[in-house]
C-alpha positions in Angstrom: 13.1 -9.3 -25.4 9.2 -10.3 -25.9 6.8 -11.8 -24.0 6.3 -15.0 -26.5 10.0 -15.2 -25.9 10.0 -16.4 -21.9 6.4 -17.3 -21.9 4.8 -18.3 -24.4 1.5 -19.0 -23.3 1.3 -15.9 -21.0 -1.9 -15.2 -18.8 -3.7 -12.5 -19.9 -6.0 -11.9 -17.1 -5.3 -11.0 -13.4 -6.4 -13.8 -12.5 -4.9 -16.0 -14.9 -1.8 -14.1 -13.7 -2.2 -14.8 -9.6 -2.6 -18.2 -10.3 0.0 -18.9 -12.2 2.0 -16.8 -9.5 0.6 -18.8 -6.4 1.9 -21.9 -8.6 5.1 -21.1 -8.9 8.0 -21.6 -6.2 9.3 -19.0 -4.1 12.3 -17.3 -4.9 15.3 -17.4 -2.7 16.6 -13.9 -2.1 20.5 -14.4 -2.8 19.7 -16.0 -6.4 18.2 -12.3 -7.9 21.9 -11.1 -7.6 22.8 -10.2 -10.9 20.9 -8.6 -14.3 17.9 -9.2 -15.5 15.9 -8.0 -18.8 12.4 -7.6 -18.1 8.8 -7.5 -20.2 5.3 -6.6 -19.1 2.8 -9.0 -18.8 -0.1 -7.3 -19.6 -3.3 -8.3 -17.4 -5.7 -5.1 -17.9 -3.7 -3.3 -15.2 -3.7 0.7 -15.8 0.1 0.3 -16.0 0.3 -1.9 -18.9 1.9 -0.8 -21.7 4.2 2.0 -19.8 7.1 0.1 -19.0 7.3 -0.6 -22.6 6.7 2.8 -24.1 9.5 4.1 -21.8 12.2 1.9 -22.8 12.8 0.2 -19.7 15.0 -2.5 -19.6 15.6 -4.4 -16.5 16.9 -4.5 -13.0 19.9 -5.3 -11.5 20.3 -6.8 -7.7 24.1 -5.9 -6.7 23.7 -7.3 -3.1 20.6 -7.2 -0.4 21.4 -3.5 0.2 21.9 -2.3 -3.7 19.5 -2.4 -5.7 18.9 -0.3 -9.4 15.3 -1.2 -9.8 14.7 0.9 -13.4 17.6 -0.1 -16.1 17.6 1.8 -19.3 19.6 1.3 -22.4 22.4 3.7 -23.2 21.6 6.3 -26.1 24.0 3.5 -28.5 22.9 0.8 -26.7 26.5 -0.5 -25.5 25.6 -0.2 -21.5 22.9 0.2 -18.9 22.0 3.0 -16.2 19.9 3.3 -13.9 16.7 5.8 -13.6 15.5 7.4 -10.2 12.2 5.6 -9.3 10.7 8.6 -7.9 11.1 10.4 -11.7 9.5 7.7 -13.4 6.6 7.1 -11.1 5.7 11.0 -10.9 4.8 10.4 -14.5 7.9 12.1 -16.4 5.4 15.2 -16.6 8.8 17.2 -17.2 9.0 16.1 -20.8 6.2 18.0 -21.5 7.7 21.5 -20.0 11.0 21.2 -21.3 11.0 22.5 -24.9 11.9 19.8 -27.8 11.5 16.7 -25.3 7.3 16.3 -25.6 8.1 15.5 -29.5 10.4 12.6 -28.8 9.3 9.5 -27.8 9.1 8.5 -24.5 11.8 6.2 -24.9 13.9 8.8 -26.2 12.8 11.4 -23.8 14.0 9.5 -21.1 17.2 8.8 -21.8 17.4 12.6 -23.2 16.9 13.4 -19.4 19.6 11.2 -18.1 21.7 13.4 -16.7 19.0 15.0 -14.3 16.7 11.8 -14.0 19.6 9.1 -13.6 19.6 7.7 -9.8 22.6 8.4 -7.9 23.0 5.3 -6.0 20.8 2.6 -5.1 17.2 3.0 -4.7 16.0 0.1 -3.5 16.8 -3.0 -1.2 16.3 -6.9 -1.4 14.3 -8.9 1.0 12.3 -12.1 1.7 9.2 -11.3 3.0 5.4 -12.6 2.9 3.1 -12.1 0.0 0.2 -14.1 -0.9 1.1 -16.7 2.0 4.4 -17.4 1.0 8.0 -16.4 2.1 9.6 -15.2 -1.5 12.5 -12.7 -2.8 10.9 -9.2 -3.0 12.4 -5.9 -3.8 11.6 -2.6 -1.6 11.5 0.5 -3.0 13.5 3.1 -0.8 11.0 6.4 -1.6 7.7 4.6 -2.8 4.7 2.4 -1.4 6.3 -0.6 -3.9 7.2 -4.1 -3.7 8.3 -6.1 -6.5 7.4 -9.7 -5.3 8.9 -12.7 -7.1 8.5 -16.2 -7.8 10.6 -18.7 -10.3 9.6 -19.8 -13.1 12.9 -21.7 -14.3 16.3 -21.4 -12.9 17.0 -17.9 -15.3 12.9 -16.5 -15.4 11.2 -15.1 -12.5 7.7 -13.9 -12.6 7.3 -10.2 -10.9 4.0 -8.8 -9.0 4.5 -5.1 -8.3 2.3 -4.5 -5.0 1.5 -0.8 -5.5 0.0 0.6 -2.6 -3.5 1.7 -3.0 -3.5 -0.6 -6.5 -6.2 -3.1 -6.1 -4.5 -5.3 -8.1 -1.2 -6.1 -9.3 1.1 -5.2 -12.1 2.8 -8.1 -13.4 6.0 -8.6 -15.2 8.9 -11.2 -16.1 12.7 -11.4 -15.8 15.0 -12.8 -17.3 18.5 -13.2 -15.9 20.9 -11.5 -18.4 24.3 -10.0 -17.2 25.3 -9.2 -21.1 25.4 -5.4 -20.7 27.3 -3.4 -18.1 25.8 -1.2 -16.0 26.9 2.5 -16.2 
């Protein structure tokens, strides 16, 4: 999926960004169940770009209480699974010690670490809470300072705001619902 597929005329500034966030209507909590194929939005934030580079994929909202927050494809592309969190946001800095890996891309690297980076159970949770002066769906990380904060764009499209802490601004990104590939 691309950007210029869900949103054509995408903000390209932060604040382009919050505005069309503060715009948009609050999500409900109970309609993120399912999965949904995600894209950056890039805005300048130091993140932009990563997501992409790594593969990632999506997310996928089980219930309120199970939640796979990094989706990758499968090495043939037939199925999802989901990465730990805490791998990905230490920086994958173990492709770079284990031998053969820090030639791959990162893409490939990750799913070459699957079977020591792949999340064993749910690693985060769904809520409604306050962001920005609005009551909207937002996903908790279980082990990191990170919310995922939503608001609709159409019934299928939901525009993300990861609130990192310590981030002065933040990282934005869009879903769309997509429940074609199982989740392994």
């Amino acid at each position: 999926m691309r950007l210029a597929d869900v949103m054509p005329d995408a903000p390209t500034s932060t604040a382009d960004a919050l505005a069309l966030f503060d715009d948009a209507p609050a999500v409900d909590a109970a309609s993120m169940i399912g999965t949904w194929h995600g894209v950056e939005l890039p805005t300048g934030h130091p993140l932009d770009g990563k997501l992409e580079l790594s593969g990632w994929w999506g997310k996928q909202f089980i219930d309120a209480e199970t939640v796979h927050p990094l989706l990758f494809p499968t090495a043939d592309g037939t199925a999802l699974w989901p990465l730990n969190p805490t791998v990905a946001f230490a920086g994958l800095g173990a492709t770079g010690k284990l031998p053969g890996l820090q030639r791959l891309p990162l893409a490939r690297s990750i799913t070459a670490l699957r079977p020591v980076a792949a999340a064993r159970g749910p690693k985060a949770r769904l809520r409604t809470t306050r962001y920005r002066d609005v009551d909207t769906a937002t996903m908790i990380y279980d082990q990191l300072p990170i919310n995922d904060v939503f608001r609709r764009l159409d019934a299928d499209t939901v525009l993300g705001a990861m609130d990192l802490r310590g981030s002065r601004r933040p990282y934005f990104f869009v879903l769309r619902r997509d429940n074609s590939l199982p989740v392994v």
